[in-house]
C-alpha positions as CSV (number, residue, x, y, z in Angstrom):
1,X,144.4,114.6,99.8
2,X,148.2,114.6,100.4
3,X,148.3,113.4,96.7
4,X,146.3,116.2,95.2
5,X,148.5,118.9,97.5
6,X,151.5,117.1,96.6
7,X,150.1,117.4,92.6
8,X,149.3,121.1,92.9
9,X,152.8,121.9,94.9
10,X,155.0,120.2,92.0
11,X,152.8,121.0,89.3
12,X,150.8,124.6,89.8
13,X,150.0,124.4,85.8
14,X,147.6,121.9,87.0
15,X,144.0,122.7,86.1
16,X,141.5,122.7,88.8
17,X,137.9,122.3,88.4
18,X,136.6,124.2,90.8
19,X,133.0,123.7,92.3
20,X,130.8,124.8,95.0
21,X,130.1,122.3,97.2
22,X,131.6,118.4,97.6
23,X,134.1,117.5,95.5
24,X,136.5,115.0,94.3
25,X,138.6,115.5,97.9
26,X,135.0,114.4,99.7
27,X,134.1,111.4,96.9
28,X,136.9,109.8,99.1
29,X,135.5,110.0,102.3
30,X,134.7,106.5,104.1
31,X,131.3,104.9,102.9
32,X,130.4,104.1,106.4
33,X,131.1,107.4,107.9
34,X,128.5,110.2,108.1
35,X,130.0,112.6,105.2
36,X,130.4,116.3,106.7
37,X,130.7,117.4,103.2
38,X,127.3,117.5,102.3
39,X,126.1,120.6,104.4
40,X,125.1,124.0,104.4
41,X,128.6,125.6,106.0
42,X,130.3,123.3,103.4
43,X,128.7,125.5,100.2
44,X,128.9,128.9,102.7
45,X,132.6,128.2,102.7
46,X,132.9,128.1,99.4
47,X,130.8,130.5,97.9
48,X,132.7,133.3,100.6
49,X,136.4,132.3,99.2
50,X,135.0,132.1,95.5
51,X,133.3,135.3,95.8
52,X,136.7,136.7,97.5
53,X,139.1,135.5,95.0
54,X,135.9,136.7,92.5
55,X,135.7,133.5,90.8
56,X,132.5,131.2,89.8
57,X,132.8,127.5,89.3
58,X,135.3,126.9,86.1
59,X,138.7,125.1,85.7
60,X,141.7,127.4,86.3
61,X,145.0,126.2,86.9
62,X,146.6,126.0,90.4
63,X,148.8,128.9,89.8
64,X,146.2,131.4,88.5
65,X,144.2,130.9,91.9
66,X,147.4,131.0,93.8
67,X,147.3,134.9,91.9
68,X,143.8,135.4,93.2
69,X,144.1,134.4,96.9
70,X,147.7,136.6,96.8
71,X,145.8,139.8,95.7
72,X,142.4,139.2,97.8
73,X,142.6,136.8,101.0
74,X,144.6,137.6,104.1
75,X,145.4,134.6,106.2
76,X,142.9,136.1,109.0
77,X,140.2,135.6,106.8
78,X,140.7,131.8,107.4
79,X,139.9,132.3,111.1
80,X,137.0,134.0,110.4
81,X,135.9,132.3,106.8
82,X,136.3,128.6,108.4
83,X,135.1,129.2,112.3
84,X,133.3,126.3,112.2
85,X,135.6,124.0,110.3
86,X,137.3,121.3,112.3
87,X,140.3,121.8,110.8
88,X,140.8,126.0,111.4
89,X,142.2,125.6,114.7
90,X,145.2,123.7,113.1
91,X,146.1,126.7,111.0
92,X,147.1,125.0,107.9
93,X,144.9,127.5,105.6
94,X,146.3,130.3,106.8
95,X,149.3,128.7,107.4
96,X,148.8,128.0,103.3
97,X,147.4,131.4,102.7
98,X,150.4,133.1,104.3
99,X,152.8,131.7,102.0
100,X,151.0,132.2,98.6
101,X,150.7,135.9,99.9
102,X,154.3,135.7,100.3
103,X,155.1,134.1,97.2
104,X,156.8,131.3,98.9
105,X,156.2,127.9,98.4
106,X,154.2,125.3,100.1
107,X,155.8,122.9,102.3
108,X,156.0,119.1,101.3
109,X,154.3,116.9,103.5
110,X,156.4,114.7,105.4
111,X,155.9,111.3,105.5
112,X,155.4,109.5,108.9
């Protein structure tokens, strides 16, 4: 994950495919671990974002949905987008959110 932010932060002419449901991000997800990615609030999630930023599944580059979330998505809508995502209380989306809104960029990820 670290290098597909890493990719999109130093390169937002990057295409993206995106897609409803799991994706390349959750193909690396430990064999012999119960994936979470293959549930109903994963595909609610992102049906609610694409139909926010008002696009279906297609390839666009990083940049061009950086455009979308900036016009349509407010950080709040994380909170209340992602309640049940393990990760929302850690407020990296809207941490993430708040920047492209901003126009500012992304932070690099430090390395432990």
């Amino acid at each position: 994950m670290t290098g597909i932010y890493e990719t999109l932060r130093l390169h937002p002419e990057t295409l993206v495919e995106i897609v409803e449901g799991p994706d390349d991000i959750c193909k690396a997800f430990p064999q012999d671990q119960h994936a979470h990615c293959e549930n109903e609030s994963v595909y609610r999630k992102d049906r609610t974002i694409l139909d926010r930023i008002g696009v279906a599944e297609s390839a666009l580059a990083w940049s061009e949905i950086c455009e979308k979330v900036a016009k349509r998505v407010v950080p709040e809508d994380i909170r209340h987008i992602c309640h049940d995502c393990q990760w929302e209380p850690l407020g990296l989306c809207r941490d993430g959110v708040r920047l492209i809104t901003q126009n500012e960029p992304l932070p690099k990820i430090s390395s432990k």
